[in-house]
C-alpha positions as CSV (number, residue, x, y, z in Angstrom):
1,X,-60.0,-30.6,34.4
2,X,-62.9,-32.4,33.3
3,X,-62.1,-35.3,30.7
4,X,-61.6,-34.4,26.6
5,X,-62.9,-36.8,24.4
6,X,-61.6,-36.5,20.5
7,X,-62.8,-39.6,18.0
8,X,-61.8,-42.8,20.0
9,X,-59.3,-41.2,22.5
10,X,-60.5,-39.8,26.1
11,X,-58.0,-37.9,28.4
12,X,-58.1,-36.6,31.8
13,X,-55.5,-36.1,34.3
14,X,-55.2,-37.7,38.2
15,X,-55.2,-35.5,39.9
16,X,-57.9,-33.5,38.1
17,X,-56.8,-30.3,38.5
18,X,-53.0,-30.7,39.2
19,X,-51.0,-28.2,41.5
20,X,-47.9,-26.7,40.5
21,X,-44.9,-28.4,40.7
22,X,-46.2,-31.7,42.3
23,X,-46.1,-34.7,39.9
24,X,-49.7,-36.0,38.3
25,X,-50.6,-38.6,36.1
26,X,-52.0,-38.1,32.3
27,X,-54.4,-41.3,31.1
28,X,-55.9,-42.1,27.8
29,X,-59.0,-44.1,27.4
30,X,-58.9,-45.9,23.7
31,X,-62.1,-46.7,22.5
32,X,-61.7,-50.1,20.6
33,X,-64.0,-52.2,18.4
34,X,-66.2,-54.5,20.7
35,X,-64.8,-57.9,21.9
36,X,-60.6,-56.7,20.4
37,X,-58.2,-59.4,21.7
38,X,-54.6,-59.0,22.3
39,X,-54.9,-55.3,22.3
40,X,-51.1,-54.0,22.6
41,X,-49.1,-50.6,23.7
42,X,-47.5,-51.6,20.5
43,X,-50.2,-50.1,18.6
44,X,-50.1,-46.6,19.8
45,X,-47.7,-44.0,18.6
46,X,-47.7,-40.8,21.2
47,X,-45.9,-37.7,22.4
48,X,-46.4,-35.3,25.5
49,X,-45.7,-32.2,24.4
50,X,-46.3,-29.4,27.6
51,X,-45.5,-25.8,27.1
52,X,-42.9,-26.1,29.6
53,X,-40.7,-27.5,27.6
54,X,-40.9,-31.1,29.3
55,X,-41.7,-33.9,26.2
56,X,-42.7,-37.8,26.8
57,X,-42.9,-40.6,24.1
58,X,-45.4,-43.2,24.6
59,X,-46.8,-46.3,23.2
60,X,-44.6,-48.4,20.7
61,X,-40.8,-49.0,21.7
62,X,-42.0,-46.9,25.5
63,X,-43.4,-48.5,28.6
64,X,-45.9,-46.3,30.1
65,X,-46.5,-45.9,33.8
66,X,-49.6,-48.5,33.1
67,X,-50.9,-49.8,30.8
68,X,-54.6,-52.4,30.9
69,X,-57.0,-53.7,28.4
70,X,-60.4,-54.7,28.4
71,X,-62.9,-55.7,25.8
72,X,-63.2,-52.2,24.1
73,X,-61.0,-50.2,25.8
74,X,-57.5,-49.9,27.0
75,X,-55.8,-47.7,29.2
76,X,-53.0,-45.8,29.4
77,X,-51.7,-44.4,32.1
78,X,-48.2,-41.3,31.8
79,X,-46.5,-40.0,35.1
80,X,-45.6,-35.8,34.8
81,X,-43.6,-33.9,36.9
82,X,-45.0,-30.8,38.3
83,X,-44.5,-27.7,36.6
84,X,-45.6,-24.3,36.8
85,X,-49.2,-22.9,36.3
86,X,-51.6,-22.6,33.4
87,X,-49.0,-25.2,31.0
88,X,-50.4,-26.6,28.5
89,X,-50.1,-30.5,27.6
90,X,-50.8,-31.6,24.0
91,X,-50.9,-35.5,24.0
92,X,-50.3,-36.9,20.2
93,X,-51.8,-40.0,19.9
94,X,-52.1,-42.7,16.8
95,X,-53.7,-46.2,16.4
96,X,-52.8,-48.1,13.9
97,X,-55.9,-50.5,14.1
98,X,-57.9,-47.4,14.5
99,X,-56.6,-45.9,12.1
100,X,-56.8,-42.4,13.4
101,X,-54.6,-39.9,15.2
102,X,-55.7,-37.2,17.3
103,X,-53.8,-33.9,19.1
104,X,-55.5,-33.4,22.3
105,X,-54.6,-30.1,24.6
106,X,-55.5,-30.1,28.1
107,X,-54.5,-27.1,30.2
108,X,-54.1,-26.5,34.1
Protein backbone atom coordinates (compact mmCIF):
# COMPACT_ATOMS: atom_id res chain seq x y z
CA UNK A 1 0.00 0.00 0.00
CA UNK A 2 1.22 3.29 -0.95
CA UNK A 3 1.31 5.92 1.98
CA UNK A 4 -2.28 7.97 3.02
CA UNK A 5 -1.74 11.32 3.98
CA UNK A 6 -4.94 13.06 5.95
CA UNK A 7 -4.26 16.85 7.46
CA UNK A 8 -0.90 16.43 9.42
CA UNK A 9 -0.89 12.56 9.81
CA UNK A 10 0.89 10.23 7.06
CA UNK A 11 0.42 6.30 7.32
CA UNK A 12 1.92 3.49 5.62
CA UNK A 13 2.67 0.06 6.63
CA UNK A 14 6.28 -2.03 6.66
CA UNK A 15 5.97 -4.19 4.87
CA UNK A 16 3.98 -2.37 2.21
CA UNK A 17 1.76 -4.71 1.20
CA UNK A 18 1.58 -7.19 4.16
CA UNK A 19 0.89 -11.06 3.67
CA UNK A 20 -1.53 -12.81 5.54
CA UNK A 21 -0.89 -13.90 8.75
CA UNK A 22 2.71 -12.78 9.16
CA UNK A 23 3.14 -9.78 11.57
CA UNK A 24 3.87 -6.04 9.89
CA UNK A 25 4.31 -2.84 11.34
CA UNK A 26 1.81 0.29 10.95
CA UNK A 27 3.79 3.95 11.23
CA UNK A 28 2.47 7.39 11.47
CA UNK A 29 4.34 10.43 10.27
CA UNK A 30 3.03 13.68 12.42
CA UNK A 31 3.61 16.74 10.66
CA UNK A 32 4.50 19.31 13.45
CA UNK A 33 5.08 23.13 13.41
CA UNK A 34 8.76 23.93 12.33
CA UNK A 35 11.53 23.78 14.99
CA UNK A 36 8.64 21.86 18.03
CA UNK A 37 10.82 20.89 21.02
CA UNK A 38 10.10 18.24 23.45
CA UNK A 39 7.59 16.70 21.21
CA UNK A 40 5.94 13.72 23.30
CA UNK A 41 3.90 10.27 22.64
CA UNK A 42 2.02 11.94 25.36
CA UNK A 43 0.30 14.08 23.00
CA UNK A 44 -1.34 11.64 20.72
CA UNK A 45 -4.47 9.82 21.52
CA UNK A 46 -4.96 6.63 19.01
CA UNK A 47 -6.76 3.37 18.35
CA UNK A 48 -6.14 0.40 15.71
CA UNK A 49 -9.24 -0.62 14.85
CA UNK A 50 -8.83 -3.82 11.96
CA UNK A 51 -11.88 -5.59 10.72
CA UNK A 52 -10.60 -8.59 12.15
CA UNK A 53 -11.52 -7.82 15.27
CA UNK A 54 -7.81 -7.27 16.56
CA UNK A 55 -7.77 -3.41 18.40
CA UNK A 56 -4.48 -1.47 19.66
CA UNK A 57 -4.33 1.75 21.82
CA UNK A 58 -1.55 4.08 21.13
CA UNK A 59 -0.06 7.31 22.16
CA UNK A 60 -0.84 8.64 25.82
CA UNK A 61 -0.68 6.09 28.83
CA UNK A 62 0.78 3.25 25.63
CA UNK A 63 4.36 2.69 24.55
CA UNK A 64 4.49 2.09 20.95
CA UNK A 65 6.83 -0.26 19.20
CA UNK A 66 8.90 3.22 18.47
CA UNK A 67 8.56 6.11 18.78
CA UNK A 68 11.35 9.32 17.37
CA UNK A 69 11.15 12.96 16.88
CA UNK A 70 12.70 15.46 14.83
CA UNK A 71 12.24 19.07 14.07
CA UNK A 72 8.71 18.83 12.42
CA UNK A 73 7.99 15.49 12.59
CA UNK A 74 7.70 12.45 14.78
CA UNK A 75 7.23 9.01 14.24
CA UNK A 76 5.42 6.41 15.31
CA UNK A 77 5.97 3.18 14.80
CA UNK A 78 2.74 -0.06 15.84
CA UNK A 79 3.65 -3.85 15.54
CA UNK A 80 0.31 -6.11 13.97
CA UNK A 81 -0.09 -9.52 13.92
CA UNK A 82 -0.85 -11.12 10.70
CA UNK A 83 -4.36 -11.69 9.82
CA UNK A 84 -6.27 -12.71 7.04
CA UNK A 85 -6.74 -11.04 3.60
CA UNK A 86 -8.31 -7.80 2.42
CA UNK A 87 -8.69 -6.47 6.55
CA UNK A 88 -9.09 -3.35 6.95
CA UNK A 89 -7.19 -1.10 9.59
CA UNK A 90 -8.66 2.23 10.65
CA UNK A 91 -5.89 4.17 12.75
CA UNK A 92 -7.67 6.99 15.05
CA UNK A 93 -5.38 9.45 15.72
CA UNK A 94 -5.54 13.01 17.92
CA UNK A 95 -2.93 15.79 18.68
CA UNK A 96 -3.56 17.85 21.15
CA UNK A 97 -1.06 20.62 20.04
CA UNK A 98 -2.39 20.04 16.65
CA UNK A 99 -5.42 20.25 17.50
CA UNK A 100 -6.87 17.85 15.00
CA UNK A 101 -7.94 14.26 14.86
CA UNK A 102 -8.13 12.16 11.85
CA UNK A 103 -9.69 8.34 11.01
CA UNK A 104 -7.40 6.96 8.55
CA UNK A 105 -8.27 3.35 6.67
CA UNK A 106 -5.74 1.45 4.99
CA UNK A 107 -6.61 -1.89 3.47
CA UNK A 108 -4.48 -5.09 2.41
Amino acid sequence: MEAIKKGSFTVWTVPKDPIPFVDYSIYIRVSLPTNTTNYSINDLEGYLIGTDEYEQAFGRGYKPASFETDLDSALVQIRVPGSFNQVRDTIQVKSTLLNEEQDIEIVF
